[in-house]
C-alpha positions, 0 to 999 in steps of 0.5 A, a space after each residue: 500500500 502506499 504510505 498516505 494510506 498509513 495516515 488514513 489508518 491512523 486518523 480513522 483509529 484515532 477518531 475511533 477512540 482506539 488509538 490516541 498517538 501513533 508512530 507511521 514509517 515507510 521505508 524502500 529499498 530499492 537498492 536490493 531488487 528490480 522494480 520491474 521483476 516487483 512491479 510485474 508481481 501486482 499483476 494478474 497472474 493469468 491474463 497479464 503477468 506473462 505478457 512482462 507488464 510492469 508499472 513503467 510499461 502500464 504508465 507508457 499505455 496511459 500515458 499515451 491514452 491521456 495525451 491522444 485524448 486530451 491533444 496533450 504534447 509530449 513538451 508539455 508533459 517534459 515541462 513538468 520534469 523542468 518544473 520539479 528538478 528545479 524545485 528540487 534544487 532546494 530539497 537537500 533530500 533531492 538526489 536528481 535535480 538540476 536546470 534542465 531544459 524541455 530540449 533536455 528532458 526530451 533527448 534523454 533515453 527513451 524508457 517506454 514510450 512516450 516516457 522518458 529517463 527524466 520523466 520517471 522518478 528514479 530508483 532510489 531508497 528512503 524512509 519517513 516517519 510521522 507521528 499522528 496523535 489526538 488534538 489533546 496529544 498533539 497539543 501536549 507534543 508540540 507548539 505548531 501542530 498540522 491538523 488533518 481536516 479531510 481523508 477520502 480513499 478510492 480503488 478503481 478496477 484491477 485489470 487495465 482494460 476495464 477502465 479508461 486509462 485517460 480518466 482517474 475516477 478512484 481520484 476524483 471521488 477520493 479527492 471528493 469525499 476529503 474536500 467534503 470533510 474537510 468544508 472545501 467548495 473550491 480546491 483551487 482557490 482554498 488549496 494553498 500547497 499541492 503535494 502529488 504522487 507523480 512516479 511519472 510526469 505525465 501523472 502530475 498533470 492527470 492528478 491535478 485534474 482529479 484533484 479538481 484544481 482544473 478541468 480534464 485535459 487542462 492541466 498541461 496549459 496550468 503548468 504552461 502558464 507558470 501557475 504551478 511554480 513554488 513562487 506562483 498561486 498554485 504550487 505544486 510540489 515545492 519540494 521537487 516531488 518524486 522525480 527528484 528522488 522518492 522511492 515509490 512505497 514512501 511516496 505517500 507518507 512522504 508527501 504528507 510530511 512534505 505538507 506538514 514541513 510546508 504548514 509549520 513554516 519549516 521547508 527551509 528553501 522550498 517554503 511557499 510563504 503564508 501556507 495555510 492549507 495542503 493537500 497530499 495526494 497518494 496512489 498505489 496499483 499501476 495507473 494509480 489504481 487506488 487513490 488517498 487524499 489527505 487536506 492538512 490545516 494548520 492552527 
């Protein structure tokens, strides 16, 4: 599972009265295996295993089905890499970072069409850890608590040709049921800090979308327009995301503590100044099947 979901857990135990502080950790090492000998195990064992499938593969298929539909173009798409590993310059955490061009990111190796080497996040290891407690708790732990104000999670269906690939409804109706808890009518107006899971660029302009901040096919000319920018009205991961070197079962977790960091005023380098309201946005399953989205607050 992905790591935003330990969140999930944890603030259901803790509104359940069974829980009053808990400890969460993710950790990867993707040092020790190959994520494509992995990532072809999640797939069924009949069917689509044989075929050699595995998420890069997958993520390639909807890739190309987002971009057909949408008129999305492959310079668009690299934008996003140009976005985040400069960001990720100011990430001492980052391990892939730099000022990259489009022209750059478009002549590196070709990994599965239509992606590319500096569109995907790179194999890496990592761990985070956070502490989620009651608000009596966490009045008692710290001075500069982060509320959790809105949880939604959603699974879509397992095999690839059951659902349309260009749309992500797992994420539209988890993003919906945490905006409703947390009172949130208008995402991109009440949304101060966007901290997604993209393991491929193309990801960040299809989540963005299911997040609401825009309608479908829209996001690409968002990024063009520099609105997504750290210093801009709608940041989107400030801290350079994954593609600056997140492995992928921390991605949610890390995500999460990522706005935690942004709402306690402690990002260092990549703060986006008066933050007020996150959202993190986790996925597991190839195409990002299941979906988890967590709206922070603080005081």
């Amino acid at each position: 599972m992905d790591g935003l979901t330990a969140v999930y857990y944890a603030a259901v135990s803790i509104l359940s009265g069974e829980c009053d502080c808990m400890l969460l950790l993710a950790h990867t090492k993707m040092s020790q295996t190959n994520r494509h000998v992995v990532n072809n195990v999640a797939f069924d064992p009949i069917y689509t295993r044989q075929l050699g499938f595995d998420y890069t593969s997958a993520a390639a298929l909807q890739a190309l089905r987002y971009m057909h539909r949408y008129g999305v173009s492959e310079a668009q798409v690299a934008r996003v890499s140009v976005k985040n590993l400069a960001n990720a310059k100011a990430n001492p955490n980052a391990h892939q970072k730099g000022d990259y061009t489009v022209a750059d990111v478009l002549g590196s190796p070709m990994v599965a069409s239509p992606i590319r080497e500096l569109e995907i996040a790179p194999d890496t290891d990592g761990a985070v850890a956070m502490v989620v407690a009651s608000e009596k708790r966490a009045r008692e732990i710290t001075d500069t608590p982060v509320w959790v104000s809105g949880i939604g999670s959603c699974y879509d269906a397992f095999y690839l040709g059951d659902r349309d690939l260009s749309e992500c409804m797992a994420l539209e109706k988890a993003a919906a049921q945490a905006y409703n808890r947390a009172g949130i009518t208008e995402p991109r107006k009440e949304i101060d800090v966007v901290e997604l899971g993209e393991e491929f660029a193309y990801q960040e302009l299809m989540w963005l979308e299911g997040l609401g901040f825009c309608r479908n096919g829209a996001a690409a000319h968002l990024t063009d327009s520099g609105e997504t920018q750290r210093d801009a009205n709608l940041p989107v991961n400030p801290s350079g995301g994954l593609l600056s070197g997140v492995p992928a079962n921390v991605m949610g977790l890390n995500r999460a503590a990522e706005a935690v960091l942004q709402l306690s005023g402690r990002a260092g380098q990549c703060q986006v100044q008066g933050a007020k309201t996150a959202v993190a946005q986790g996925h597991s399953g190839y195409c990002g099947q299941h979906q988890c989205v967590i709206v922070l607050n603080r005081d």
